[in-house]
N, C-alpha and C positions, 0 to 999 in steps of 0.2 A: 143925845149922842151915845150913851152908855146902853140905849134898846139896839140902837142899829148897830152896833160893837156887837152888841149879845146876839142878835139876829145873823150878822155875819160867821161870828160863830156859830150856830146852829147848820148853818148851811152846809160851814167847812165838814162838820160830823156826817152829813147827811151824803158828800161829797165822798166821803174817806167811806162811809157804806157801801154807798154803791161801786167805788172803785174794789174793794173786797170782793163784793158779790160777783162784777166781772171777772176778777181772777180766779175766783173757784170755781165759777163757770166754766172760764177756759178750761182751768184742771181738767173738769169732768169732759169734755168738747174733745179737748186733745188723746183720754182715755180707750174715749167712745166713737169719733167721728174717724172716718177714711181711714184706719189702722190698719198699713201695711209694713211689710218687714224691709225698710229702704235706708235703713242705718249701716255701719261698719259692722262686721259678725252676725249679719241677720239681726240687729235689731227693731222691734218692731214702733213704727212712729203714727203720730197722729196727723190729722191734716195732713197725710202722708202728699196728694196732688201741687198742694201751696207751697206747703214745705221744701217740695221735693226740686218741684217749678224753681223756686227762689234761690237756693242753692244751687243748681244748675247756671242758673244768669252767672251768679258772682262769682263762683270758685273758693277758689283760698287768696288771700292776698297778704304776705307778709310786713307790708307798709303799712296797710290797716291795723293789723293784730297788734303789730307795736305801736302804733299812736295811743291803741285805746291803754295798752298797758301804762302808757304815761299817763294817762291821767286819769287809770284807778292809782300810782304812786300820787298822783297830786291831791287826790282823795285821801288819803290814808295821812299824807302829811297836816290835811286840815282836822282830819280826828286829832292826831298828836297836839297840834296848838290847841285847841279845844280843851285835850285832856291834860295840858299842861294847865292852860289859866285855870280849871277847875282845881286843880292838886293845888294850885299854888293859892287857891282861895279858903279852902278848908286846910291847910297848915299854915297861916295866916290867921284864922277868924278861930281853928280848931274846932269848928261845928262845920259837920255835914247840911243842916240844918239851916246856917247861914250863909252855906254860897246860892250865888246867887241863882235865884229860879229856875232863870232859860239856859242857862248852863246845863243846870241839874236835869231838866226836858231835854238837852240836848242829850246831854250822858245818857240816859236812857230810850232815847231815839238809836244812838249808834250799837247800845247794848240790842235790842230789837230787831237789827240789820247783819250786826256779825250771828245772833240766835239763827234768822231767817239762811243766813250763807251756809254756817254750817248743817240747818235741820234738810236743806235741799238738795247737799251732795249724799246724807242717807235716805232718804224718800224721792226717791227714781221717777220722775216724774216721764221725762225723755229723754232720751239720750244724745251725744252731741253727733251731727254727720262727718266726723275726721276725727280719725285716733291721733291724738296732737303729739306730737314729738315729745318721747320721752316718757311715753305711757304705754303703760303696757296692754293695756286691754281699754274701749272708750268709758267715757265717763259723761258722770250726769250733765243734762244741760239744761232743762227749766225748772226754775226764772232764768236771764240771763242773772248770774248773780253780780258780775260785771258791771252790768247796765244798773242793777241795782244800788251799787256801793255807790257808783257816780251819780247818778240823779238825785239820791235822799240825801247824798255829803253836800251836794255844791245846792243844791234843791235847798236846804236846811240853811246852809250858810247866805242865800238872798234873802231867806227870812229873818236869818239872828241880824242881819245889816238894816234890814227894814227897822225890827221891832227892839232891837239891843244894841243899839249903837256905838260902833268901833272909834274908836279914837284916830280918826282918820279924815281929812277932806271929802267933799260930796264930791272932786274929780278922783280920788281913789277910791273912795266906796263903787261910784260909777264904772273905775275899771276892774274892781274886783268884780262886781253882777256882770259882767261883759262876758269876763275870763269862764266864770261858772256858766253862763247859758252856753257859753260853745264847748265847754267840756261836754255839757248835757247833751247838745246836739250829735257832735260828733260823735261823741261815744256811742250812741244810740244808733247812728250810721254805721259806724265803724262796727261796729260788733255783729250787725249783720251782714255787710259787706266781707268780712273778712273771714269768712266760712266757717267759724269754729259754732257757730248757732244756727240753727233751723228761726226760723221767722217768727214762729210761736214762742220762742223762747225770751226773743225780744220786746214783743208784746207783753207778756207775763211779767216781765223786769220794770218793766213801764205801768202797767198796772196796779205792781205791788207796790212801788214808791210813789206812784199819786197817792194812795190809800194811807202812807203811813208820813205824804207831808201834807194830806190835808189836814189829819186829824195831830201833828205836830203843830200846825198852822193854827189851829183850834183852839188849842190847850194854849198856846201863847197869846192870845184874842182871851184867852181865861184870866192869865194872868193879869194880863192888863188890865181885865174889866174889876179885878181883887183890889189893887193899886189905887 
């Protein structure tokens, strides 16, 4: 039992590589490949044909743009529980030390993802296709960082329910993993539906947060195998 644990882990890592190695693929893809100037102000885009194609279809959709913003709020609200039961376990035990593991994994999962939000609105990767209301000039857009915050929050939270079990019935756990995969879904729709992102940027969002819940999914396969 404890090989196939271990082996599972190894996989998750090997998972969380290669979903890396795709993303900085893309990076370099998106730099290098079809780079035309088909942004807001001349800016210039990668995959400019797919990109350009995709947005064309959808347009702007304001139904979209606010759904997704619900539920990057409902993301942010599962950080706060998070970083509540952790505050409340170290002034409690008064050792950082002694809260509990996946917590502690967890806190430094969400530390890693607000890093990744803010290191990508200063390293310009591409730009968004609509200067959004309220800006003055456009602004970056991959990863989506959107897409990122919802898939590694609610991504994260099916795993702490698998592996750290909530004090809750298996028909609430069940509708909590419900609630989180159609956040994920949707959001993931919605954010390229609703024109504030080029297609690539959606992909990029998708690929950074496999990467950083396989290897979160990993490390929790670690602890267990410690236990």
């Amino acid at each position: 039992m404890a090989t196939s644990n271990k082996n599972k882990q190894i996989w998750k890592f090997i998972c969380a590589g290669v979903s890396l190695a795709l993303f900085f693929g893309l990076i370099a893809l998106v730099k290098s490949y079809d780079v035309d100037a088909i942004g807001p102000e001349g800016t210039s885009i990668g995959f400019s044909h797919l990109n350009g194609a995709v947005h064309d279809k959808f347009g702007y959709s304001k139904f979209w743009y606010f759904l997704t913003q619900i539920f990057g709020l409902v993301a942010i609200g599962v950080v706060l529980q998070y970083a509540a039961a952790g505050a409340y376990q170290l002034i409690k035990r008064r050792s950082l030390l002694k809260v509990d593991g996946p917590i502690l994994l967890l806190g430094g999962l969400y530390v890693v993802v607000f890093g990744l939000y803010g290191l990508f609105e200063k390293v310009v990767i591409n730009y968004r296709p609509i200067i959004e209301e309220g800006a003055e000039h456009v602004e970056a857009s991959f990863p989506s960082s959107h897409t990122m915050l919802v898939c590694v929050v609610m991504g994260s939270l099916i795993l702490m329910i698998n592996k750290y079990r909530l004090q809750a019935s298996s028909n609430d756990r069940f509708i909590i993993r419900l609630i989180a995969v159609a956040s994920i879904i949707l959001t993931v729709i919605g954010r390229l539906v609703c024109g504030v992102h080029w297609f690539t940027d959606i992909l990029g969002g998708v690929l950074i947060s496999a990467a950083l819940l396989f290897l979160f999914s990993g490390l929790l396969d670690r602890l267990e195998i410690k236990k």
